[in-house]
mmCIF file as gemmi writes it, N, C-alpha and C atoms, coordinates in Angstrom:
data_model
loop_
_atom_site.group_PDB
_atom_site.id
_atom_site.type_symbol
_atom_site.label_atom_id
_atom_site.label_alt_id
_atom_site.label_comp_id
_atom_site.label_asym_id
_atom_site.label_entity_id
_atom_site.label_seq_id
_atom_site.pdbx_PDB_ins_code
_atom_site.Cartn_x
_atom_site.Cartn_y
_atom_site.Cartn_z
_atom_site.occupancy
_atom_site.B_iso_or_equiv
_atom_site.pdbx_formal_charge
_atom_site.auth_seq_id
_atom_site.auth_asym_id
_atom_site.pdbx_PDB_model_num
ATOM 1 N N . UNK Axp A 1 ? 2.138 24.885 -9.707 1 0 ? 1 A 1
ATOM 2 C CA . UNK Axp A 1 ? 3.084 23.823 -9.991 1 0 ? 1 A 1
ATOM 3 C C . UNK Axp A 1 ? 2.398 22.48 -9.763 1 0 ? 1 A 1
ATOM 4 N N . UNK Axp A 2 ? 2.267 21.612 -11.096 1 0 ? 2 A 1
ATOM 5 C CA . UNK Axp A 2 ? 1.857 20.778 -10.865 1 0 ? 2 A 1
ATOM 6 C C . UNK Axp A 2 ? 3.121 19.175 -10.247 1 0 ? 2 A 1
ATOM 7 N N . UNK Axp A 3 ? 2.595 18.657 -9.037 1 0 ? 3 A 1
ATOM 8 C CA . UNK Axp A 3 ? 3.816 17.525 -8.343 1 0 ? 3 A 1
ATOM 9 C C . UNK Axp A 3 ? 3.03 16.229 -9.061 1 0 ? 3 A 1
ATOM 10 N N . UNK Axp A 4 ? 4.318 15.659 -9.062 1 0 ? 4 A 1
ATOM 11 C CA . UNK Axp A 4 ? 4.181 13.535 -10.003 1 0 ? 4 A 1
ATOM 12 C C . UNK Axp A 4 ? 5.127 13.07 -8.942 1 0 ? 4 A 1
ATOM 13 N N . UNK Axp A 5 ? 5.153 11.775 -8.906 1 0 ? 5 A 1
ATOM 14 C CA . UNK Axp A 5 ? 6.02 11.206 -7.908 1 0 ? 5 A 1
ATOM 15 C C . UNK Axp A 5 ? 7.392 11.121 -7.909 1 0 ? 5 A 1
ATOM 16 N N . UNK Axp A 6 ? 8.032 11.957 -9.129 1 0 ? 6 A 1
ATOM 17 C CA . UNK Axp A 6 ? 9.538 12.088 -9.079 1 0 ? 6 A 1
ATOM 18 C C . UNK Axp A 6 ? 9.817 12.978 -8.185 1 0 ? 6 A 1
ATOM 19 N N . UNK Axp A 7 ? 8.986 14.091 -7.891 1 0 ? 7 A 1
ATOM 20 C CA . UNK Axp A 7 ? 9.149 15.082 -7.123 1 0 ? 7 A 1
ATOM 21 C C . UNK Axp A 7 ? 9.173 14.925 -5.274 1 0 ? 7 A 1
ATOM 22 N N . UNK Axp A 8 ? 9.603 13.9 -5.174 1 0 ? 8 A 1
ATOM 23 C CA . UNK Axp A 8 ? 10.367 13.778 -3.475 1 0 ? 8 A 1
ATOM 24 C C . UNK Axp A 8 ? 10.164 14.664 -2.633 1 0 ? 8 A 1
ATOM 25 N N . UNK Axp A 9 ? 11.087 15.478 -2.816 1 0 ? 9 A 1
ATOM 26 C CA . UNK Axp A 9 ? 11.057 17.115 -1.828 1 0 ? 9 A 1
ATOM 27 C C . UNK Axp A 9 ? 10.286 17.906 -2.026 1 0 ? 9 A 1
ATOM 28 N N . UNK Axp A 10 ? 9.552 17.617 -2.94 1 0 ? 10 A 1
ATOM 29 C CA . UNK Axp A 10 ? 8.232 18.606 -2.756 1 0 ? 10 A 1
ATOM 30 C C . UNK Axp A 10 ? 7.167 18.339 -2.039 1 0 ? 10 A 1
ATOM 31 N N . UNK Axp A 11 ? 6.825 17.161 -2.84 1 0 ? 11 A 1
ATOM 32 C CA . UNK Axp A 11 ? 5.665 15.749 -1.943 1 0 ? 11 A 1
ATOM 33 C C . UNK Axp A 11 ? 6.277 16.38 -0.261 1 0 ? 11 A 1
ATOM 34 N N . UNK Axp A 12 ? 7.649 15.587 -0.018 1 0 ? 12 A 1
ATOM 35 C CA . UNK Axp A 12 ? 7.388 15.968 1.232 1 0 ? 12 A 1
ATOM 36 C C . UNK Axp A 12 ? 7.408 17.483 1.584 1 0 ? 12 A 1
ATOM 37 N N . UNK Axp A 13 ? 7.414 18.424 1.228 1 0 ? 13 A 1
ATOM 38 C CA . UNK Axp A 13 ? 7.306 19.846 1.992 1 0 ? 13 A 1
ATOM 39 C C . UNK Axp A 13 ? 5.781 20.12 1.63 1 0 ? 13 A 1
ATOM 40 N N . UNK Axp A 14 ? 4.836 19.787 1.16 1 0 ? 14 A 1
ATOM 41 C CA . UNK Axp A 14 ? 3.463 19.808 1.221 1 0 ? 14 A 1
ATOM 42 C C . UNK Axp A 14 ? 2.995 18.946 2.25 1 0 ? 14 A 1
ATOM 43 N N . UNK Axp A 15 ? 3.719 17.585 2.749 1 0 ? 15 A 1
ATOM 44 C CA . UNK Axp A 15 ? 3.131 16.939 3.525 1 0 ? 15 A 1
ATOM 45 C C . UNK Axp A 15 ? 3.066 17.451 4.774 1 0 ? 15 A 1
ATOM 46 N N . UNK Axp A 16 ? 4.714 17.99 4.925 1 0 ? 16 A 1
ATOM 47 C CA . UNK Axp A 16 ? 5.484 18.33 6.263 1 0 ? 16 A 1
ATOM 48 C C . UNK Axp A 16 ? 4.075 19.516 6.255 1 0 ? 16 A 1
ATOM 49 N N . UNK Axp A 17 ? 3.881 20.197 5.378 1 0 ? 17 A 1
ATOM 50 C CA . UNK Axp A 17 ? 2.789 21.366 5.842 1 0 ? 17 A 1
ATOM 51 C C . UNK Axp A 17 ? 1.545 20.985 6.2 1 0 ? 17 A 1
ATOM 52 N N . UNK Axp A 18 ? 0.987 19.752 5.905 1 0 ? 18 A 1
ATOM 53 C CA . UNK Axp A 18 ? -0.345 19.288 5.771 1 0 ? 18 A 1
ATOM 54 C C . UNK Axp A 18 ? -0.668 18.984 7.09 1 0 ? 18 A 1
ATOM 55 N N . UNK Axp A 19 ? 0.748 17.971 7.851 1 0 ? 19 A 1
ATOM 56 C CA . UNK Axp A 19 ? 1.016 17.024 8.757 1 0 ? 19 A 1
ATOM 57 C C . UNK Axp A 19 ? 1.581 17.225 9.571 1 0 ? 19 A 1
ATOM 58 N N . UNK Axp A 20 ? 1.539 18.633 10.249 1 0 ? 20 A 1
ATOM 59 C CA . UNK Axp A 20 ? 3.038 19.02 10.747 1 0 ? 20 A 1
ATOM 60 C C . UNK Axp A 20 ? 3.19 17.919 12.161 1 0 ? 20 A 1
ATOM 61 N N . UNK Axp A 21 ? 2.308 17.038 12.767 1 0 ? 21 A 1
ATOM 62 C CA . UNK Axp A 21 ? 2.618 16.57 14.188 1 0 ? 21 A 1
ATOM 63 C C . UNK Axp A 21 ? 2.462 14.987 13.687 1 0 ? 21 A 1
ATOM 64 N N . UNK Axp A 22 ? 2.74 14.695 12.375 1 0 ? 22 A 1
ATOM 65 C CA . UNK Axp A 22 ? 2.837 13.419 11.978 1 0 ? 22 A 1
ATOM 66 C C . UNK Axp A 22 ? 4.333 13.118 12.342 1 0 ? 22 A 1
ATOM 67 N N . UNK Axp A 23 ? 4.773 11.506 12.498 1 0 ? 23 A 1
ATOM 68 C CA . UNK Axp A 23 ? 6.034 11.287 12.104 1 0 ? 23 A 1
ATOM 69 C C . UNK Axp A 23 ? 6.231 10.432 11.328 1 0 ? 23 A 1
ATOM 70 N N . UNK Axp A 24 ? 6.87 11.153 10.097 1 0 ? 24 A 1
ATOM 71 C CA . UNK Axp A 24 ? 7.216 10.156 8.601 1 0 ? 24 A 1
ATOM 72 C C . UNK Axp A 24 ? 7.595 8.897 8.726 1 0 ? 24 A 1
ATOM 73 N N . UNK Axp A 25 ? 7.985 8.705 9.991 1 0 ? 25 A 1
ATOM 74 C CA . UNK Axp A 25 ? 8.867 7.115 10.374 1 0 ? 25 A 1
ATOM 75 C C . UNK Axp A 25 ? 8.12 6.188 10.627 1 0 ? 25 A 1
ATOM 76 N N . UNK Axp A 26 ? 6.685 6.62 10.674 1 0 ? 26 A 1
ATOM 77 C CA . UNK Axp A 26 ? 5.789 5.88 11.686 1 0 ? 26 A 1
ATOM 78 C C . UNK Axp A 26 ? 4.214 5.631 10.663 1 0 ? 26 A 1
ATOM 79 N N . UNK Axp A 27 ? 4.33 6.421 9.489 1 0 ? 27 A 1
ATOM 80 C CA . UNK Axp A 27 ? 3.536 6.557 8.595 1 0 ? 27 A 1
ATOM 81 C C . UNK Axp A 27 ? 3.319 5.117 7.437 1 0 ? 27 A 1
ATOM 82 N N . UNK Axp A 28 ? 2.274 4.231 7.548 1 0 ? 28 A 1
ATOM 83 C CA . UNK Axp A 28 ? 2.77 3.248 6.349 1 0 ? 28 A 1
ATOM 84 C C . UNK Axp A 28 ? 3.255 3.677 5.133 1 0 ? 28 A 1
ATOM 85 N N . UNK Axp A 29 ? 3.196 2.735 4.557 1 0 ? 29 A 1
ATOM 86 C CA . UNK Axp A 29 ? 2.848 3.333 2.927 1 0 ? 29 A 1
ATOM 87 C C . UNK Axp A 29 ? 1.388 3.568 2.063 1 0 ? 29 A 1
ATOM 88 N N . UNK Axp A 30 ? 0.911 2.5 2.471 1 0 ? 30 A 1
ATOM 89 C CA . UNK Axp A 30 ? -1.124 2.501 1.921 1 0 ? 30 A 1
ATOM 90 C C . UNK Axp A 30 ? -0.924 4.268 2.147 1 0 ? 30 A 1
ATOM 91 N N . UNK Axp A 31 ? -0.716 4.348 3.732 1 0 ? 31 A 1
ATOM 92 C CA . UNK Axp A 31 ? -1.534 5.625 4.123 1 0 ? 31 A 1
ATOM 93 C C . UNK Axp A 31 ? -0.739 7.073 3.39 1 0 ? 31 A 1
ATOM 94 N N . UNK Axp A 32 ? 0.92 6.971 3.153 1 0 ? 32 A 1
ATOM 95 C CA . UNK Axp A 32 ? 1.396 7.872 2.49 1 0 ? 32 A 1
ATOM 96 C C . UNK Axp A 32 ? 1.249 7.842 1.019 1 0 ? 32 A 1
ATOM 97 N N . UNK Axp A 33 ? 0.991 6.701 0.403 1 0 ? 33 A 1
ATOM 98 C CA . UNK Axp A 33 ? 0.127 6.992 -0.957 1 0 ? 33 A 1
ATOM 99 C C . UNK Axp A 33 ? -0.761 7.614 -1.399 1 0 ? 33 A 1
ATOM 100 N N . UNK Axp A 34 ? -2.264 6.874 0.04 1 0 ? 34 A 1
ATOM 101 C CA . UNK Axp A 34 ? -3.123 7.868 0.124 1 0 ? 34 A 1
ATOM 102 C C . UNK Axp A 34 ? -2.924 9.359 0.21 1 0 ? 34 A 1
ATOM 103 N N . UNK Axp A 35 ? -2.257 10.131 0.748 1 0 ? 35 A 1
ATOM 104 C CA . UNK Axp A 35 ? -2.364 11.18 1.252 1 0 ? 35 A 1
ATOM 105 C C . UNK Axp A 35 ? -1.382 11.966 0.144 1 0 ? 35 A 1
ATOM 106 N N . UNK Axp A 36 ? -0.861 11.446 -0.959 1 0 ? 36 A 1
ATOM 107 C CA . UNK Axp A 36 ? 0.083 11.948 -1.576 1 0 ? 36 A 1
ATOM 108 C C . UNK Axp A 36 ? -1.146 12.591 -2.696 1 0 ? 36 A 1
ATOM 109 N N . UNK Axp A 37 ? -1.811 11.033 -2.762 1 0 ? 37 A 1
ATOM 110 C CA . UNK Axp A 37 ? -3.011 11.395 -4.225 1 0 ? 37 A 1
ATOM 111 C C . UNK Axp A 37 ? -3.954 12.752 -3.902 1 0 ? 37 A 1
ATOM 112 N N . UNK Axp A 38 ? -3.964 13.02 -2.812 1 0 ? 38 A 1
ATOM 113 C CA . UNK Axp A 38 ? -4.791 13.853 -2.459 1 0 ? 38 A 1
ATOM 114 C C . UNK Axp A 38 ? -4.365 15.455 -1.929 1 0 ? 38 A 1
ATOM 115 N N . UNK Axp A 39 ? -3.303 15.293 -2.086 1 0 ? 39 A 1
ATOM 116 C CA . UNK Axp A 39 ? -2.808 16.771 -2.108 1 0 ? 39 A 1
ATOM 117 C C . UNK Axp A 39 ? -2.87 17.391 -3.303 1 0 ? 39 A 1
ATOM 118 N N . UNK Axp A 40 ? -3.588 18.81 -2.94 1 0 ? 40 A 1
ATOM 119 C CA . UNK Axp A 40 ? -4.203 19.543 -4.31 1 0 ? 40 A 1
ATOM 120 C C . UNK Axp A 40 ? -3.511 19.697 -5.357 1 0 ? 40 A 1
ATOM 121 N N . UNK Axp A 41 ? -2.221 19.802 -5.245 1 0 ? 41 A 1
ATOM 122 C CA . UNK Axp A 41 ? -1.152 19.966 -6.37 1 0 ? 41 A 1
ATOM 123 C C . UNK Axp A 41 ? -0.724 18.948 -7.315 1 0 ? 41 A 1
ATOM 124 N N . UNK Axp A 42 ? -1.438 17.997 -6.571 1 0 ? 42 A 1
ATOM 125 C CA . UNK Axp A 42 ? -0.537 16.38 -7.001 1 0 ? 42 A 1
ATOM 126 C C . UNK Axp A 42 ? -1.506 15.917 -8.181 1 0 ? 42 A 1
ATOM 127 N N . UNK Axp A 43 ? -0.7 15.378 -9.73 1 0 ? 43 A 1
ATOM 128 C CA . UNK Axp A 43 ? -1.645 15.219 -10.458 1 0 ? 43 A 1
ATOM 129 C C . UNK Axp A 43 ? -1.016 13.913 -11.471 1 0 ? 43 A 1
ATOM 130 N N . UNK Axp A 44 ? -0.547 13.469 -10.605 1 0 ? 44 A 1
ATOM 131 C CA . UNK Axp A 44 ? 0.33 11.887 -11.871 1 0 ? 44 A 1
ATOM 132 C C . UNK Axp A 44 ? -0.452 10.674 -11.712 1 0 ? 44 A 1
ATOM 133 N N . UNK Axp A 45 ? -0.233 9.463 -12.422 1 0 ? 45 A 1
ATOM 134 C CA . UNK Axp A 45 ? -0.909 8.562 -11.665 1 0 ? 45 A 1
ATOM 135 C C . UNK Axp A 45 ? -1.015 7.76 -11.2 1 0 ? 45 A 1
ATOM 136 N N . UNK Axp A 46 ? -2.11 7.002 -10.073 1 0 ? 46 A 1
ATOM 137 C CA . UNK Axp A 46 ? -1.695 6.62 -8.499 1 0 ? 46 A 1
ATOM 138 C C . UNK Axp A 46 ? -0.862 5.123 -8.79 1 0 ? 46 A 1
ATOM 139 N N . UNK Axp A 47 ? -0.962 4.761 -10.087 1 0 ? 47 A 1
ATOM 140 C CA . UNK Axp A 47 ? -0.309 3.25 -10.452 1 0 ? 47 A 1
ATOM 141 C C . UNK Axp A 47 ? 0.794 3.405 -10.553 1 0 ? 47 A 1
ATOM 142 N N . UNK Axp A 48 ? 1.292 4.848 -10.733 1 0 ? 48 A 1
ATOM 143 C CA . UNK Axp A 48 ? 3.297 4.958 -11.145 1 0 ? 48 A 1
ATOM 144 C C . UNK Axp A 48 ? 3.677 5.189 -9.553 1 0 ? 48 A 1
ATOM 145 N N . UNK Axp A 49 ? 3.268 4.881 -8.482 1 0 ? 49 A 1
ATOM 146 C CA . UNK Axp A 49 ? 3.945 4.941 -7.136 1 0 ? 49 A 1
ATOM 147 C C . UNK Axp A 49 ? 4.337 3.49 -7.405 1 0 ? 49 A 1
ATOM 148 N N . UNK Axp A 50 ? 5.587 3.591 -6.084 1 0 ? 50 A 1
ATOM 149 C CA . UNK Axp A 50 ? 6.379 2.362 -6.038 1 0 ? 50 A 1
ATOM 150 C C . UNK Axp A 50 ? 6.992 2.143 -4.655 1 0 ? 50 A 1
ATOM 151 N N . UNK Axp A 51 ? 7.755 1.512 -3.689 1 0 ? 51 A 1
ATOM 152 C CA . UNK Axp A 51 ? 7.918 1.132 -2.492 1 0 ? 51 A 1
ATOM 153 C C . UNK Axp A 51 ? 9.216 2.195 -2.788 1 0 ? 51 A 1
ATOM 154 N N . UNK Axp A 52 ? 10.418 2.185 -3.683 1 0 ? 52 A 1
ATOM 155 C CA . UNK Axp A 52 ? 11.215 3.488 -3.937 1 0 ? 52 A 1
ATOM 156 C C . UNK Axp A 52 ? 11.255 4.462 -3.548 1 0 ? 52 A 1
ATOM 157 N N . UNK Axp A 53 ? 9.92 4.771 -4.328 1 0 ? 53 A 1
ATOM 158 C CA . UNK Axp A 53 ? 9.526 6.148 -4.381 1 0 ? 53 A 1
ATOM 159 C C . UNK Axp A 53 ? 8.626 6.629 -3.115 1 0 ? 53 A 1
ATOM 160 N N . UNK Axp A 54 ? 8.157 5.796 -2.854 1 0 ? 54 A 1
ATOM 161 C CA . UNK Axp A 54 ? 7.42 6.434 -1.124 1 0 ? 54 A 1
ATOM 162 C C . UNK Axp A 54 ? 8.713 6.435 0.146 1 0 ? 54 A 1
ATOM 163 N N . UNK Axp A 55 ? 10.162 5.395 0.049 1 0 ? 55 A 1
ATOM 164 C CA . UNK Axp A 55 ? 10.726 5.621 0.603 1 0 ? 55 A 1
ATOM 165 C C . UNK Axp A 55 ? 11.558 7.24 0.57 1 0 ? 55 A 1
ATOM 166 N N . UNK Axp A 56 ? 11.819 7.578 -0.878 1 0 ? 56 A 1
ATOM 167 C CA . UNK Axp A 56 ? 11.93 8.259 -1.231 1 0 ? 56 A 1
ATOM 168 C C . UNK Axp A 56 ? 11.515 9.833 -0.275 1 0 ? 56 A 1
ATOM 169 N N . UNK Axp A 57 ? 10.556 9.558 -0.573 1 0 ? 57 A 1
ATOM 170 C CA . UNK Axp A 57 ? 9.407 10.745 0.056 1 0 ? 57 A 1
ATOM 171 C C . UNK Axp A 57 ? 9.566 10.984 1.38 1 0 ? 57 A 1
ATOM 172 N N . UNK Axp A 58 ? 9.558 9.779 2.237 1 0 ? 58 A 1
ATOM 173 C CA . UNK Axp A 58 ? 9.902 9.512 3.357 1 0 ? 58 A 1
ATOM 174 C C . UNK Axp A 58 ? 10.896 10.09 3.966 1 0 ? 58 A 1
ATOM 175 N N . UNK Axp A 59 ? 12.124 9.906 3.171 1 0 ? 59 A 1
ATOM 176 C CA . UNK Axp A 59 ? 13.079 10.754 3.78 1 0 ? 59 A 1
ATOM 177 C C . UNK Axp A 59 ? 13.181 11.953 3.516 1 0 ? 59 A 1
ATOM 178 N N . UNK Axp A 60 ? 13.029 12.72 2.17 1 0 ? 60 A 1
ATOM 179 C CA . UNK Axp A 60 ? 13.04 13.856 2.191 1 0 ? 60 A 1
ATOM 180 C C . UNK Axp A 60 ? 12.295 14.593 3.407 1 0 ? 60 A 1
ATOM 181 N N . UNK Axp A 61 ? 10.757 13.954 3.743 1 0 ? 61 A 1
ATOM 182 C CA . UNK Axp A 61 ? 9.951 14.414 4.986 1 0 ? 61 A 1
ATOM 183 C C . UNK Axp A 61 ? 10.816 14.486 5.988 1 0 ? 61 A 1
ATOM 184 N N . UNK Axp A 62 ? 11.731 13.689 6.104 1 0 ? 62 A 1
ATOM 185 C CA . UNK Axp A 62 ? 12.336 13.369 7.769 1 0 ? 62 A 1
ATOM 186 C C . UNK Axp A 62 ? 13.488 14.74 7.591 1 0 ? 62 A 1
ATOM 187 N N . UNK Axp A 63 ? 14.403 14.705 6.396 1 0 ? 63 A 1
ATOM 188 C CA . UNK Axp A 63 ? 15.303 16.43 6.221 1 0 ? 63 A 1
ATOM 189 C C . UNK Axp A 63 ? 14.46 17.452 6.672 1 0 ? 63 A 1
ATOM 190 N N . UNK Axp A 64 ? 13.221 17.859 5.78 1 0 ? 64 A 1
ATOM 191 C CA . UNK Axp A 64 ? 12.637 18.736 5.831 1 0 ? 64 A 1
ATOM 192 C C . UNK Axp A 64 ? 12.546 19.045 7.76 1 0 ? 64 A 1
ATOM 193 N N . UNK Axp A 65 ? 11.783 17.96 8.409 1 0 ? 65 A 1
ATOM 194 C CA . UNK Axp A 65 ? 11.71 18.083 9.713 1 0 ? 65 A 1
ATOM 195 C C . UNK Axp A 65 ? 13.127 18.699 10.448 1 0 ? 65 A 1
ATOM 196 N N . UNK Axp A 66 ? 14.297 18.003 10.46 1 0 ? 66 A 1
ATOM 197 C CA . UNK Axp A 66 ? 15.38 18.65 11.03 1 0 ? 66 A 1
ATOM 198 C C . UNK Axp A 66 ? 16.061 19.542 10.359 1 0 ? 66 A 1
């Protein structure tokens, strides 16, 4: 399955796996961009991210956690 940045809950359940002793709350954005482009699955491109869409991500990470 290839992930693009519409995909929220996925992004984050690859992260939550990547990162498990990270906390999403505490994560910038530079650095959750970075780390989005670079997950093996992830294949859209890095100019269609947006402050939205990483918030986005953000929270799904924080569900996934509780």
């Amino acid at each position: 399955m290839s992930l693009r940045w519409i995909d929220s809950h996925d992004i984050a359940i690859e992260l939550l796996d990547k990162f498990p002793d990270i906390d999403p709350t505490k994560v910038r954005f530079t650095d959750l961009h970075h780390w989005v482009l670079e997950l093996r699955n992830f294949s859209d491109d890095s100019n269609h991210s947006n402050e939205k869409i990483l918030e986005a991500i953000v929270l799904c990470w924080m569900e996934e956690i509780d």
